[in-house]
C-alpha positions as CSV (number, residue, x, y, z in Angstrom):
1,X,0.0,0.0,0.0
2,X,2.6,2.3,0.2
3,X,3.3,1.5,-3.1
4,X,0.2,2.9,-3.9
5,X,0.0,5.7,-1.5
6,X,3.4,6.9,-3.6
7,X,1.8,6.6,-7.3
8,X,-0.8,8.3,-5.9
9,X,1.3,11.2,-4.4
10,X,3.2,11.5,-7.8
11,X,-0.1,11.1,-9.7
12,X,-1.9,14.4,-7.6
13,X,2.1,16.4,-8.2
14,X,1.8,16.0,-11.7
15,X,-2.1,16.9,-11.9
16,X,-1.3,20.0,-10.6
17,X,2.1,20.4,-12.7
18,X,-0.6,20.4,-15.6
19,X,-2.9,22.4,-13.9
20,X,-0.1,25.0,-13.7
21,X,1.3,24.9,-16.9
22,X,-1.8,25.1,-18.4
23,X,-3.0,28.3,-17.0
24,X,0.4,29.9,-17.5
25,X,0.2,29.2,-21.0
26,X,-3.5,30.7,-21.7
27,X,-4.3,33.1,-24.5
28,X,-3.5,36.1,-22.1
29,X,-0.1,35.0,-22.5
30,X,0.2,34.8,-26.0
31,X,-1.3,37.9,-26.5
32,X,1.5,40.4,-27.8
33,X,-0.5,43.9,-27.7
34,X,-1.7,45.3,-24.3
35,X,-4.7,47.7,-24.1
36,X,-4.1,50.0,-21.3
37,X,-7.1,52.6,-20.0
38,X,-5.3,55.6,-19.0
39,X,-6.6,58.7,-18.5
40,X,-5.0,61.9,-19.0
41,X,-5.9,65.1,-17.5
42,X,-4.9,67.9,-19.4
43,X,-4.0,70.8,-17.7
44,X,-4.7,74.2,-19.2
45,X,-1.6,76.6,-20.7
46,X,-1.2,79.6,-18.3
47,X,-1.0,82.8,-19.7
48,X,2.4,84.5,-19.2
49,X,3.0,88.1,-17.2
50,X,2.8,90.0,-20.8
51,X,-0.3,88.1,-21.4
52,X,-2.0,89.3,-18.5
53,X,-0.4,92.9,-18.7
54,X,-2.1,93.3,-21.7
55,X,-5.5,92.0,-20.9
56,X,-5.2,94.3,-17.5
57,X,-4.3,97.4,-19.8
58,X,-7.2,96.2,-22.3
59,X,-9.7,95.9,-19.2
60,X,-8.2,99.2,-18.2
61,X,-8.8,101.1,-22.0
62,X,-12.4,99.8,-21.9
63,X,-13.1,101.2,-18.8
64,X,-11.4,104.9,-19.5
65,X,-13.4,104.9,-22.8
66,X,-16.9,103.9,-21.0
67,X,-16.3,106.8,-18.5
68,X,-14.9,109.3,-20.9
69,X,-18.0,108.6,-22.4
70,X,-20.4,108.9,-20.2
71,X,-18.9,112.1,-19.0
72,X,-19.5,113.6,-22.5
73,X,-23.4,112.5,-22.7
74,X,-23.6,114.1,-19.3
75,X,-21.8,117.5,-20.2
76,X,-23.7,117.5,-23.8
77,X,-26.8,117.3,-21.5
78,X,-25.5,120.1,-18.9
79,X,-24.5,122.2,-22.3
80,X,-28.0,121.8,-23.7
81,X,-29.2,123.1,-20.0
82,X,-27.5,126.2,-20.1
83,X,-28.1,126.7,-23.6
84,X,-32.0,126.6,-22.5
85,X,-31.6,128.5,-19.6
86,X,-29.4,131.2,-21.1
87,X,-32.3,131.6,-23.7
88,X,-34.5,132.3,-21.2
89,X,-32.5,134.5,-19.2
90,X,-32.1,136.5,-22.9
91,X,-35.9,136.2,-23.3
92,X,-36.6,137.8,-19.8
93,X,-34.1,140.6,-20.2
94,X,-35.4,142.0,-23.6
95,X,-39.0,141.8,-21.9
96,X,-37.3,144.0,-19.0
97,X,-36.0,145.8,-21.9
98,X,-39.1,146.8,-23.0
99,X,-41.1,147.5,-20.3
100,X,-38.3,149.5,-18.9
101,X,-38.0,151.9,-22.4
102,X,-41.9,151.9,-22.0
103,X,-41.7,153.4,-18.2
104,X,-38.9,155.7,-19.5
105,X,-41.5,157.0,-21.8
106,X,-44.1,157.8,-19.5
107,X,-42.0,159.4,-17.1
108,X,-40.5,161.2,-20.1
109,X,-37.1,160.1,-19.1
110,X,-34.5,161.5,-21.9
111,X,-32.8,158.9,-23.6
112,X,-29.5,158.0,-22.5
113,X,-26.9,158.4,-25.7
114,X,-27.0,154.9,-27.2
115,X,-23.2,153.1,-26.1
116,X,-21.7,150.7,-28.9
117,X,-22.4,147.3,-28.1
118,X,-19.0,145.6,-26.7
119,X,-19.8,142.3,-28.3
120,X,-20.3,143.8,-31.9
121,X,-17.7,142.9,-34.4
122,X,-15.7,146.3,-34.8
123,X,-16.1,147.7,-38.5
124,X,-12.8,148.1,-40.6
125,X,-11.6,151.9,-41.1
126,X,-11.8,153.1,-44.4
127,X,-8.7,153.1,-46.2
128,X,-6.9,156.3,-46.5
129,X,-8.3,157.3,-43.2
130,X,-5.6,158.2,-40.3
131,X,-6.4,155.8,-37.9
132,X,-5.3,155.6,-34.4
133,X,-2.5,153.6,-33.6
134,X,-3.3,151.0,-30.9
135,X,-2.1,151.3,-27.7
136,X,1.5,149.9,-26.7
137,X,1.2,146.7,-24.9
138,X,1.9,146.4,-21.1
């Protein structure tokens, strides 16, 4: 019997020599291209100092512009204010105007000699005319 016990022993060491050789040599191993799954995370480019000097200054442009703008809308409206109320003021004054040469001729009030207006354009002397010389600068 130990005979037998023996063939046995080598019988169950070469069953699983088999056993062991044949899973080493499955199709996995004879395989000669490997899929792998990798994943690759790309990591955005970062902009360099010029870059984002130039976008700053860009930012910067936009801004100035938008406010420049908006001041000049907002001073075209203050002009157009004044230009109203400077018309008015004129309308006003050449209604005192009149009333005031109509009480000056009820009272009978001489009339004051009639002074050139300061803002008139001057008229050019006549040619051959002795004209002033201006005055000397100071």
């Amino acid at each position: 019997m130990t005979g037998n016990r023996g063939i046995h022993r080598i019988a169950g060491v070469i069953a699983i020599c088999l056993i062991v050789v044949s899973l080493s040599t499955s199709t996995g191993r004879d395989r000669k291209v490997y899929e792998i799954d990798a994943q690759v995370y790309s990591v955005p480019t970062a902009p360099s100092d010029a870059a984002r000097a130039i976008n700053a200054y860009e930012r910067l442009m936009e801004r100035h512009m938008d406010l420049t703008e908006r001041n000049l809308t907002n001073l075209a409206a203050n002009l157009n204010g004044l230009g109203e109320m400077f018309d008015h003021i004129d309308a006003r004054l050449t209604q005192m105007d009149q009333r005031l040469a109509r009480i000056e001729r009820h009272l009978g009030v001489p009339l004051a000699p009639a002074r050139p207006d300061p803002n008139a354009p001057s008229s050019p002397s006549p040619q051959g005319s002795t004209a002033t010389p201006p005055p000397p600068p100071r």
